[in-house]
Phi, psi and omega in degrees: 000121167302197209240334168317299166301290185326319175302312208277292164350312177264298161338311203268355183283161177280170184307336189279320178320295186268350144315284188325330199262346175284306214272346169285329207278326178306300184320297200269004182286284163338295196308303164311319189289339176292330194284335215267320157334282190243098181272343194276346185248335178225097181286344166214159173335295214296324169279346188270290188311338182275353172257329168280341170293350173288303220274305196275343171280025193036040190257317175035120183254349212330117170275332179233150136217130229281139191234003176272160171287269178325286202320278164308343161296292209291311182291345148323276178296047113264006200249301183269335187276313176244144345348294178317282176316334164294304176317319193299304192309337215246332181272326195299307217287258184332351170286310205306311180300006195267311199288331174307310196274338165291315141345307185296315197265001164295321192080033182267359192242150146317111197282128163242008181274180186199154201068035193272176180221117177271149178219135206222132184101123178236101176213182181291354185276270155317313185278011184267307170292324171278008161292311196307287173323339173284323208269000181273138159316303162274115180274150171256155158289075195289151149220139208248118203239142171208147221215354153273341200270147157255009160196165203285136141291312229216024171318315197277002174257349165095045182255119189259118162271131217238103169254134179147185189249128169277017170257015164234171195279338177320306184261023188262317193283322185295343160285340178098018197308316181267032173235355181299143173282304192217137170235103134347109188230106154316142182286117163304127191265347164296332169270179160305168184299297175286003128315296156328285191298340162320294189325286194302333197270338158315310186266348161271306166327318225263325192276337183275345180296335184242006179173132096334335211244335191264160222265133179238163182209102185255135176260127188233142192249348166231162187288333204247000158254042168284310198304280226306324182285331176291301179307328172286312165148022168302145146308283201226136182238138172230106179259077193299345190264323150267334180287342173307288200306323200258009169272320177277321157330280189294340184251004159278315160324278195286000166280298197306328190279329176286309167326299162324270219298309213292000000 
């Protein structure tokens, strides 16, 4: 390999990575030229890297300490040279874990887990079942995919979150769709009734097309796209717009009927 690939190679490793690989290389670099200087002071490798690594965390126990002029000139230059690098690494380290956990609650990472229940969509609706579903013996995994939230609403309940449309694969494969138990696709209330159901139906397509195999649970709002979801590849229609109508039915009935006897 030339030294151009290798070089272009190592670029491309991530950052934390090519610190690591500066501040190891210093250490055994230091370590060796010290043992091999004051073999009397540093009687093997393993103490000269064990003094540089000391040396460059400024923690110097010494236990060793260098007894030449070059010997001590080196501990200079490792004092400011892996100090720095170090220093540089524990804030870099500490960025990444920052950016990670932004990441998390942005709903930008990737799901690797398997047997989860995805819910697609954030109303009141969704947030009741998984309030309901938090509350089962066996927790499940839930992750809640939406394309309006700019952060997880539910972290603190262990609830994982998906930013993104659930009519495209992008965001299905950062959910884990063909490691999924299940999914729940909720009606948008922003749209219209035949929008919605367009919407859903859209998204059924788009999740059996990437799994086959998983149990879909479509929420539908009109009656003459119940086929067209079945047909796309629902499972289960929940047809919230009548158990609404036929809820409001019975408890119309029976205030009118108390009335009456009253």
């Amino acid at each position: 390999m030339k030294f151009e690939d290798f070089f272009f190679s190592y670029l491309r490793l991530p950052m934390l990575i090519r610190l690591f690989s500066i501040i190891g290389s210093l250490m055994i670099l230091f370590g060796v030229l010290i043992h091999f200087l004051e073999p009397k002071n540093f009687p093997t490798v393993f103490e000269g890297i064990y003094w540089s690594v000391m040396t460059a965390a400024t923690v110097g126990f010494g236990d060793y300490v260098p007894k030449s002029f070059i010997g001590r000139f080196m501990a200079i230059l490792l004092v400011f040279l892996g100090g720095s690098f170090i220093a540089f690494f524990t804030v870099h380290a500490a960025s990444a874990v920052i950016k990670r956990q932004n990441k998390y609650k942005e709903g930008k990472l990737m799901f690797n887990g398997n047997g989860h229940l995805c819910i697609v969509g954030w109303n009141e609706r969704a947030k009741q079942t998984i309030s309901t579903l938090a509350k089962e013996p066996t927790r499940l995994t839930i992750i809640l995919i939406d394309s309006s939230l700019n952060e997880n609403p539910l972290s603190n309940q262990g609830v994982l979150f998906i930013k993104g449309s659930p009519a495209q694969d992008q965001t299905w494969e950062m959910a884990n769709i063909k490691q999924a138990k299940a999914v729940l696709l909720t009606a948008d209330q922003n749209m219209k009734e035949a929008e919605a159901d367009m919407h859903t139906i859209l998204s059924i397509i788009t999740v059996k097309g990437l799994n086959p195999t998983v149990h879909v649970m479509a929420e539908i709002l009109t009656p003459e796209q119940q086929n067209n979801s079945l047909r796309a590849g629902a499972d289960e229609l929940i047809n919230t717009t009548s158990l609404a109508s036929d809820c409001m039915a019975q408890i119309s009935l029976q205030s009118l009927q108390s009335i009456r006897e009253g």
